[in-house]
C-alpha positions as CSV (number, residue, x, y, z in Angstrom):
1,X,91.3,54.5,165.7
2,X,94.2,56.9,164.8
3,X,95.1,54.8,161.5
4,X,91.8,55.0,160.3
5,X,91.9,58.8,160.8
6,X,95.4,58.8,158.6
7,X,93.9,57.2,155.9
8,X,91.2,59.6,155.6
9,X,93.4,62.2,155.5
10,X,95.8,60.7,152.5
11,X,92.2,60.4,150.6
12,X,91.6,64.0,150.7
13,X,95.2,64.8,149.9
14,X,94.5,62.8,146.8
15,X,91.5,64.5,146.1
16,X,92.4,68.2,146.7
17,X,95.6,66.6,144.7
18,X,93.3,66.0,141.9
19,X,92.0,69.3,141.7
20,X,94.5,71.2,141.6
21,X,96.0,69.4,138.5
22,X,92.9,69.4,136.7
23,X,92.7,73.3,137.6
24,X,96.3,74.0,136.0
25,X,95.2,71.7,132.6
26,X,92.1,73.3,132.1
27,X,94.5,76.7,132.2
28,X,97.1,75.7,130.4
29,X,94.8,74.4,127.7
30,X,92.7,77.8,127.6
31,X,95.9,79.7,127.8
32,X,97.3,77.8,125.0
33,X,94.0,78.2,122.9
34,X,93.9,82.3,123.7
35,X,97.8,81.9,122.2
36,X,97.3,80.1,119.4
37,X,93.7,83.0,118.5
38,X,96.0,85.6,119.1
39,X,99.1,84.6,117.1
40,X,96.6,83.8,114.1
41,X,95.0,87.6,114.7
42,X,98.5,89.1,114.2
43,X,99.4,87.5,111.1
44,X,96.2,88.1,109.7
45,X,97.0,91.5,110.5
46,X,100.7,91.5,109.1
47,X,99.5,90.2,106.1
48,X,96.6,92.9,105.7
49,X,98.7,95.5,106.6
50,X,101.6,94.3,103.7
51,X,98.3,94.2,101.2
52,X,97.7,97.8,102.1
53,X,101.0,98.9,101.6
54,X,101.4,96.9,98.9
55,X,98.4,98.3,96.8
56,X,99.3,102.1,97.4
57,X,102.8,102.1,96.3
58,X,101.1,100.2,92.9
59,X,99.0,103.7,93.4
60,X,101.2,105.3,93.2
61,X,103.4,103.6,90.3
62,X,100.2,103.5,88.2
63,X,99.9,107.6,88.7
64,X,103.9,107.8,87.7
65,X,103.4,105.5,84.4
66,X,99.8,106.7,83.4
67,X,99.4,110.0,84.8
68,X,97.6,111.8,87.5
69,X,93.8,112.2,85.8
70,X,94.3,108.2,85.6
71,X,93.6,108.3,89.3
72,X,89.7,107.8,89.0
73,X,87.3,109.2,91.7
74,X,85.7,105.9,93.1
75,X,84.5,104.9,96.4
76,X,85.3,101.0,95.5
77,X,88.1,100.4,92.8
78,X,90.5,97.5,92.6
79,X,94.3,97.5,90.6
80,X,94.5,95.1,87.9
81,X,98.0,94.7,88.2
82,X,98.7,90.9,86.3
83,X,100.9,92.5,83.7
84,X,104.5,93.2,84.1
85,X,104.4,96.7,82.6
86,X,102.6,99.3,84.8
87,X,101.5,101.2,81.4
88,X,98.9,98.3,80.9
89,X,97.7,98.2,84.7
90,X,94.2,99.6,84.9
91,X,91.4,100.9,87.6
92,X,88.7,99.3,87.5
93,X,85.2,99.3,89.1
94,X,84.4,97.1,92.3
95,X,82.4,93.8,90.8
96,X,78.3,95.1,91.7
97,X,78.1,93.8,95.3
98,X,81.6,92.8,95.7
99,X,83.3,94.6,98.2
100,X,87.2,94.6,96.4
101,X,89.0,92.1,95.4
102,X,89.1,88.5,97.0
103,X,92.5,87.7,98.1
104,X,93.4,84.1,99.7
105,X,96.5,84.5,101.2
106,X,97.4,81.9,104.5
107,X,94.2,80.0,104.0
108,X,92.1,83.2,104.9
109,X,90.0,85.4,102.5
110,X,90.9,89.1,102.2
111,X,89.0,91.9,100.4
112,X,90.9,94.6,99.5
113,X,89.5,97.9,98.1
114,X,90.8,101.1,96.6
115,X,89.1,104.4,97.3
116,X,90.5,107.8,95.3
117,X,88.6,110.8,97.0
118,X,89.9,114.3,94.8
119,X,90.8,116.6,97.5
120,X,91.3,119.9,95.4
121,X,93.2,120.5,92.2
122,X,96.3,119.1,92.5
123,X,95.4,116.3,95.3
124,X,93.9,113.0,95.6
125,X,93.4,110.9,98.7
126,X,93.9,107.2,98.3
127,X,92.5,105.0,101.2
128,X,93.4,101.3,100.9
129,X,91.0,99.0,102.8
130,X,91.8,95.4,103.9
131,X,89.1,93.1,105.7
132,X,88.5,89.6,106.8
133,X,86.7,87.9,109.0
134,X,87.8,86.1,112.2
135,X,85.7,84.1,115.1
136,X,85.3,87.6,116.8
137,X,84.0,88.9,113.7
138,X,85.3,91.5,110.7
139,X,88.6,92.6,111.2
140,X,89.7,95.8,109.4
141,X,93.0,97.4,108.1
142,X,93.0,101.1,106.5
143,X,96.3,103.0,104.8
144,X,96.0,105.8,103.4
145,X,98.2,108.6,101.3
146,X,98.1,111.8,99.8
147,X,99.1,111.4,95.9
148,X,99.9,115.0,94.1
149,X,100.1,116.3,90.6
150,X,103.4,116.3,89.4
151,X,105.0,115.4,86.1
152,X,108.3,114.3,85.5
153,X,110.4,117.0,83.3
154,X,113.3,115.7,81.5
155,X,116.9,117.4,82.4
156,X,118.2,120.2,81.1
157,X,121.1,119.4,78.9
């Protein structure tokens, strides 16, 4: 009778055994999937981020080469930058419905958008917007700057 007993015993060892692995895959595979979402989040964001940045120091190069009262008021304006020479870049008016400019960059789609809000005389506020979308839905970056009125004066000789 006491073998019998034994051999029940090594079957549930076996069994709780069992569970116990299956209970650390089923972790380490969700654990490995929440990784994997988060990592792709964070370059996404990296990347939207760099377009922000990217777009107001163009901005702001545009407002040096073509002046200040080149800086349309515009609630949606994207940079037509293609051309090597910033004299020829120009403003121009969101597509109708489009929401900025489509950007593929790491096999997701950006829109970036250019907002110039005149904030008194000698001001303008430029608000960069960057958004995708992820499983968890739209994701959203914002810069923004202050640009002024200036002009550059040539040295006194």
């Amino acid at each position: 009778m006491r073998k019998r007993f034994k051999r029940g015993q090594s079957l549930i060892e076996v069994v709780v055994s069992l569970g116990v692995i299956v209970v650390l895959a089923v972790s380490l595979i969700s654990t490995s999937l929440i990784t994997q979402k988060t990592a792709r989040t964070a370059k996404n964001n990296n990347a939207a981020t760099k377009l922000t940045q990217e777009s107001i120091e163009k901005i702001r190069v545009f407002r040096d080469r073509q002046g200040f009262s080149a800086l349309r008021t515009r609630l949606c304006l994207t940079l037509d930058s293609s051309d090597v020479d910033p004299v020829k870049w120009k403003l121009n008016d969101c597509a109708a419905g489009a929401e900025g400019e489509a950007i593929e960059l790491n096999n997701t789609s950006f829109n970036r958008k250019i907002e110039i809000d005149d904030n008194g005389g000698s001001l303008k506020l430029v608000i960069v917007t960057v958004t995708w979308s992820e499983p968890g839905g739209i994701q959203t970056v914002k810069d923004q700057t202050f640009l002024s009125k200036w002009e550059m004066s040539s040295p006194s000789p």
